[in-house]
N, C-alpha and C positions, 0 to 999 in steps of 0.2 A: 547259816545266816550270821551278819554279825554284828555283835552288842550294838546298841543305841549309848553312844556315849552323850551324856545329859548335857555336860557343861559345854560341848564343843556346842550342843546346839542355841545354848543361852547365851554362849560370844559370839553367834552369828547374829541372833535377834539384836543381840544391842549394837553388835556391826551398821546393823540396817537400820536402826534408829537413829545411828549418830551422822549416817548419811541422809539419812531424810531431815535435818538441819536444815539443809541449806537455803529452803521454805524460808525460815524466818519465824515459823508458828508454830513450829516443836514436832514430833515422829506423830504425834494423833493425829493431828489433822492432816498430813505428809496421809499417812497410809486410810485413813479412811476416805480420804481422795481416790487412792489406788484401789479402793475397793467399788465406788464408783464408778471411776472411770471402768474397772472390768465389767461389773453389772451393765454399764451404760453401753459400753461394745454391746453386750447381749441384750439388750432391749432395745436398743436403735436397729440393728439389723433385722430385725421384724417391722418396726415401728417406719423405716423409709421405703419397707417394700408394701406395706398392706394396702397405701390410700389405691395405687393402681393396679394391684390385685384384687380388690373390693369392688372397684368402680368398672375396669376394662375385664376382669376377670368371672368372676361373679354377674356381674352387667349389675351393682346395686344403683338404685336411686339416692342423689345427693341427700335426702331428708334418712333413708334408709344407714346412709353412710355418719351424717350427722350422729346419730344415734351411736354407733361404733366408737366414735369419735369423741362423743361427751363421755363415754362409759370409759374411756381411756384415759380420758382429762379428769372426770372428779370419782371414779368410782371409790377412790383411796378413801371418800369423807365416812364411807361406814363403819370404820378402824379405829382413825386417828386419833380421836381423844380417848377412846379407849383404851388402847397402845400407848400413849403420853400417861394416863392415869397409875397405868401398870406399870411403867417405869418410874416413875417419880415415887409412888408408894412403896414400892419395894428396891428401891435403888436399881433398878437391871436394866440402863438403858443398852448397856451394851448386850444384853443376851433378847434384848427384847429385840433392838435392832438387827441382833445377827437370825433372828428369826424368821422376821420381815423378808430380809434378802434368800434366806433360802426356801419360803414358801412360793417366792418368783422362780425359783432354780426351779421349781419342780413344776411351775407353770410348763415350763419350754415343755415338757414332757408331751404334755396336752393339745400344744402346737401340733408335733406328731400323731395325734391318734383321732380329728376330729375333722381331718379332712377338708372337704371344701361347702361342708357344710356352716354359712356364716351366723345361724343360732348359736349352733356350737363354738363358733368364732368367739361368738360374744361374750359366752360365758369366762373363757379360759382368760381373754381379756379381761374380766370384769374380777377375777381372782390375782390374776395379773398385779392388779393392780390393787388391789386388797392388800399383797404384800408389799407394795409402795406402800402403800399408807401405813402399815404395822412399822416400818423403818425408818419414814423421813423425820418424822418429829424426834426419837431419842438420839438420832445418828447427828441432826443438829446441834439436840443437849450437848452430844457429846462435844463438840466444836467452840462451840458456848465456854463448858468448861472447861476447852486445855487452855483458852488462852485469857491474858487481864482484857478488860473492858475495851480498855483504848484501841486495840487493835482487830476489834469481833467484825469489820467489815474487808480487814484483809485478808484473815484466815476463812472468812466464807466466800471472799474470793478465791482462793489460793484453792478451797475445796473446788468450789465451782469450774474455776479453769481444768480440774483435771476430771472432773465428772462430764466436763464438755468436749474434753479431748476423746471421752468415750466415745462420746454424743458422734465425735468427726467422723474416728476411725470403724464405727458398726454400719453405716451405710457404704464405705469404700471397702469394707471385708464384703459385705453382702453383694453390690456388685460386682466383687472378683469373682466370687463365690457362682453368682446368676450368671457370668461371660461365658466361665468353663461349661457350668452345666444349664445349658438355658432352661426355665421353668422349673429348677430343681429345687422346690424351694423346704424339700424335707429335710435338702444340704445344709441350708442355712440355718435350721431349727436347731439342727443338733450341735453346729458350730457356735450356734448361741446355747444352747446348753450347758457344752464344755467352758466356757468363758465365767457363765454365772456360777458355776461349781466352784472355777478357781477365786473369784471375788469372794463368794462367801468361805473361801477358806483364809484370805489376808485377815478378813474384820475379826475373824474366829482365834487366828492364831499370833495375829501381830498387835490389833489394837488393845490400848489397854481402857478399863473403866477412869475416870476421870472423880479426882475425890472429891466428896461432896463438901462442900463450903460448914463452915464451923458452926454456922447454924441454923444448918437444917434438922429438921425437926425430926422426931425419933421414930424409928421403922417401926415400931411394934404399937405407936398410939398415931396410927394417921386421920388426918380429916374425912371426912364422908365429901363423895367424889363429887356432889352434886353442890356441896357447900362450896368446894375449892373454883371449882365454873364458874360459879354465882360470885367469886371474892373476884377472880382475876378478871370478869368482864366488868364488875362494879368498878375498875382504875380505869379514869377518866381518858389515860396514853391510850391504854390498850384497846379499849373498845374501839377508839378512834381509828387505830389503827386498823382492826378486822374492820370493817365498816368501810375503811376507806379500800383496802386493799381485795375489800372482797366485789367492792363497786368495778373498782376497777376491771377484776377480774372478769366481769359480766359483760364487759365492754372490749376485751382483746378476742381475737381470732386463732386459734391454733395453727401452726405451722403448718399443718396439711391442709388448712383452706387455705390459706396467704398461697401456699406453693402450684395447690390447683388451677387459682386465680391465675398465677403466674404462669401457669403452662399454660391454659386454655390463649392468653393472650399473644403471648410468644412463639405459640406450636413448637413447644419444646418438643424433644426425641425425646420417648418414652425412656431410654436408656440412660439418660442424662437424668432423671427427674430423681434419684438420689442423694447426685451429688449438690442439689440444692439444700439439703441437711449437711452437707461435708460445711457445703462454704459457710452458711452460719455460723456452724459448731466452731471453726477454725479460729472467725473474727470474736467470737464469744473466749475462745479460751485461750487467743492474746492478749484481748483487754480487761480478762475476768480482774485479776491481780492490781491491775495500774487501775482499774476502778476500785475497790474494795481500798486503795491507800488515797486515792484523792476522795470517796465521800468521810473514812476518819478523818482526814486533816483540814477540808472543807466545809463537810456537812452533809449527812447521807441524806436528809430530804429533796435536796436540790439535787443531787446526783440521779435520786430514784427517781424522782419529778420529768427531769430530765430523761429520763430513758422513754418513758410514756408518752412524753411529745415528739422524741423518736418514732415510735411506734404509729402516731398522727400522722408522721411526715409519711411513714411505707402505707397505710390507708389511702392518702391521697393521692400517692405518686401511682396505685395503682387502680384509680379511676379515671387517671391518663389516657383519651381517647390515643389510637394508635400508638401505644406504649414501645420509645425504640426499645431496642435489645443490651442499649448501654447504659441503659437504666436500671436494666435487672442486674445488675453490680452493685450500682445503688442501694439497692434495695436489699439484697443478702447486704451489704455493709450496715444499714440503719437498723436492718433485724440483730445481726449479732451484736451492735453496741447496747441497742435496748435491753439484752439477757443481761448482758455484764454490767446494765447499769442500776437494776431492777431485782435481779433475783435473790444474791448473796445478802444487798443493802436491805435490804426488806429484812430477810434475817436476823439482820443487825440491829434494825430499829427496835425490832420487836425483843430481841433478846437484854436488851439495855435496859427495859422498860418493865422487864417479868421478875419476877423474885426466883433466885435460884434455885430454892429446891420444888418450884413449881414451872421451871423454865418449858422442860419436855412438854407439860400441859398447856401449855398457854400458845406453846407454838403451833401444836397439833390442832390448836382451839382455831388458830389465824389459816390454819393449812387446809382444816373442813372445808369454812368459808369459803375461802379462795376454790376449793375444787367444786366445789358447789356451783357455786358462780363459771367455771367453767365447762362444768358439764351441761348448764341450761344456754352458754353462749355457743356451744356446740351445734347443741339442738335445736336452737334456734336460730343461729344464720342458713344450718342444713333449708331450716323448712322457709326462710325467707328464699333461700336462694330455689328452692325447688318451686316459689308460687311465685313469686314479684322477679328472680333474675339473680344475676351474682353483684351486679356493681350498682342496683337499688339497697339490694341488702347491705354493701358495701357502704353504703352513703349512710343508714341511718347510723349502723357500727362509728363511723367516723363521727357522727354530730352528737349520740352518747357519750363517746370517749373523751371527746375536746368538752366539754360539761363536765363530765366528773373529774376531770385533772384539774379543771379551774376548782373545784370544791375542795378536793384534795390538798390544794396549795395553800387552802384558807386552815384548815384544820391539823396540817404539819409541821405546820412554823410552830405550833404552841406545842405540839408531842415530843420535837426533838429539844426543843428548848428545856423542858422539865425532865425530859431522861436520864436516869444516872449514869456518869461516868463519857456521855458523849462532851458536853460543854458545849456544843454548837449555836 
C-alpha cells in the first residue's frame, strides 16, 4: 500500500473550500449544502415513491395514510430541543449534527428488512425522522454562525437551493431507478443508502465548527436546560414567532396531499406522479437564492408573508371545478416560490432574534412547534378527507390559512422591526 501523505490531503480540502466561494457565504454553508443536497437525494427517493405505494400498493385508507404522513412531517419534535440543548451546552453542534444525518443513513437499512409490512413502515419512518430532528437545529446553528447577521437569509437560501436540488434529483434517480426495474423498490433503498453514507461523509470530513461568539458563556458552568426554554420563549420576537409559525404550520398541506389532490383531478399517470416533486424542487432551488437576497434587502416578513399567500393561491386554484391541466404548471410554480419564500426566511427571522450561544436551542424550540403543528395537519386533513371528502377538507384548510396569515401580518411587522441586525 502506499503512504497517506497528510498535507497533499490538507491542500485538497482547502482546494475545495476556496472553490466553494463562489456562494458568496464562505465553504460552510457551500458544503453543508452539499451535504443536504446528498442526504436529500436519499430521502426524496423514498419520500416521492411511498404516497402511491402506500395508497395503490398497500391499498391504505387516506386517514391511514395521514398518519404515515404526520409521522414524517413532525415526528422530528421528540429530539429537537434536546439535540439543540446538547449542542449549545457542549458546543458540538457539528458532531451533534453529523449524528443526526447518520442515524438516517442507517434508517435506509430498515427500509430493507421490513418489508411491505406498513407498521413497520411506520416505525423506520418515525426514526427517520428522529435523525432529522437530531440534525436540523445544530446544522442551522451552524449557518447562523459562518455568516454576519446581514446576510443570514441568503446563506439559508443558498443552503436551501442546494438542499432542494436534492429535493429534485431523488425523485428523477428513483424514477430511473423504478423504469429499469419496475416494482424494485429494494433498488432504490439501497441507492438511497449509498447516497446518505456519502452526505454524512462531506459534513464529517469537510465542514468545519463555527467559532463561537466572544460571549458565550463557559462550557463547564452552563444553565439548567429548562431555565434556558423558559428565558428564550420569555423574548417577546421569539415567542411571537413560534406561535406564528407554528399556526401556520397547522394550516399548510404536505406536498403528498397537494400532489394526491392533483392527481385524482387530473388522472395523472401513475408514472409521472414523481416528477411532481422534481418540478417543485426545481422552481424551489432557482429562486431559493434571489429569495433569501431580496427578503435581507427588503424585508424578510413580507417575503415570508408572501409566500403563504402563495400557498392560499395553490389552495384555491385547486378547488377549481374541472381544473385544466395548464394549471397544474401553476401550480407546481406557486408551490416552489412558496418554499423559497418561507423556509430559509423563517430561519432567518428567527436566527436575528435568538442570542447566539443559545441560537441551536431556540431554533430547535421554533422547529418542535412547526413539526407538531404538522403532524396533526397531517392527520387531520387524512381524517377530514376520509369522512366529509378532499376539497370540503380543502375548503376549511383554505379559510384557517387566509386567518392566520392575516394575524401573522399584525404580529411581524413589530418582530422584524426590533430584530438585531435586520433593520427592516
Amino acid at each position: 500500500m502506499y503512504p497517506i501523505d497528510s498535507d497533499l490531503i490538507k491542500n485538497k480540502r482547502k482546494d475545495l473550500r476556496s472553490r466553494a466561494m463562489w456562494v458568496g457565504v464562505g465553504s460552510n454553508v457551500f458544503f453543508l449544502g452539499l451535504t443536504s443536497l446528498l442526504t436529500d437525494i436519499s430521502s426524496e427517493m423514498v419520500t416521492a415513491t411511498l404516497p402511491l405505494y402506500l395508497l395503490l400498493t398497500l391499498r391504505l385508507a387516506p386517514l391511514q395514510f395521514g398518519l404515515i404522513d404526520g409521522i414524517n412531517q413532525g415526528a422530528s419534535i421528540l429530539v429537537r430541543v434536546a439535540s439543540g440543548l446538547i449542542a449549545d451546552r457542549w458546543r458540538r453542534t457539528k458532531e451533534v449534527a453529523t449524528a443526526g444525518y447518520a442515524f438516517s443513513a442507517v434508517c435506509r437499512i430498515g427500509l430493507l428488512l421490513v418489508g411491505r409490512n406498513w407498521l413497520a413502515l411506520s416505525g423506520v419512518v418515525l426514526l427517520d425522522r428522529i435523525g432529522k430532528g437530531i440534525r436540523t437545529g445544530p446544522r442551522d446553528a451552524m449557518i447562523a454562525g459562518s455568516v454576519p447577521s446581514e446576510r443570514l437569509a441568503t446563506a439559508f437560501g443558498v443552503h436551501r437551493a442546494m438542499d432542494t436540488a436534492g429535493a429534485m434529483l431523488g425523485p428523477l434517480v428513483a424514477t430511473g431507478l423504478l423504469a429499469l426495474t419496475p416494482g424494485a423498490y429494494d433498488v432504490v433503498f439501497i441507492v438511497s443508502l449509498c447516497f446518505a453514507i456519502v452526505g454524512v461523509a462531506v459534513i464529517g470530513l469537510l465542514v468545519q465548527s463555527p467559532a463561537p461568539a466572544s460571549d458565550a458563556p463557559a462550557v463547564d458552568s452552563p444553565p439548567v436546560s429548562s431555565q434556558i426554554i423558559g428565558q428564550l420563549l420569555a423574548r417577546p420576537n421569539f415567542r411571537a414567532l413560534v406561535l406564528i409559525s407554528s399556526a401556520l404550520a397547522l394550516t399548510t398541506l404536505s406536498d403528498n396531499f397537494i400532489f394526491l389532490v392533483l392527481q385524482r383531478k387530473l388522472s395523472l399517470s401513475l408514472n409521472l406522479f414523481p416528477l411532481l416533486y422534481v418540478g417543485v424542487a426545481l422552481i424551489y432551488m432557482v429562486l431559493a437564492i434571489p429569495m433569501g437576497r431580496l427578503a435581507d434587502r427588503w424585508g424578510r416578513r413580507y417575503v415570508f408573508l408572501a409566500g403563504y399567500g402563495l400557498l392560499a393561491v395553490v389552495y384555491s386554484l385547486l378547488l377549481l371545478p374541472g381544473l385544466p391541466q395548464s394549471l397544474s404548471f401553476g401550480i407546481l410554480l406557486l408551490q416552489g416560490l412558496y418554499y423559497a419564500a418561507t423556509d430559509g426566511v423563517l430561519a432567518a427571522l428567527a436566527s436575528a432574534v435568538l442570542p447566539e450561544q443559545w441560537r441551536t436551542t431556540g431554533l430547535a424550540i421554533m422547529s418542535t412547534g412547526i413539526g407538531l403543528a404538522r403532524l396533526l395537519a397531517s392527520f387531520g386533513y387524512g381524517a377530514l378527507w376520509t369522512y366529509i371528502g378532499p376539497n370540503q377538507a380543502l375548503s376549511i384548510f383554505l379559510i384557517g390559512l387566509s386567518i392566520t396569515v392575516l394575524l401573522a401580518w399584525v404580529f411581524l411587522n413589530r418582530v422584524e422591526r426590533n430584530a438585531d441586525g435586520t433593520g427592516h
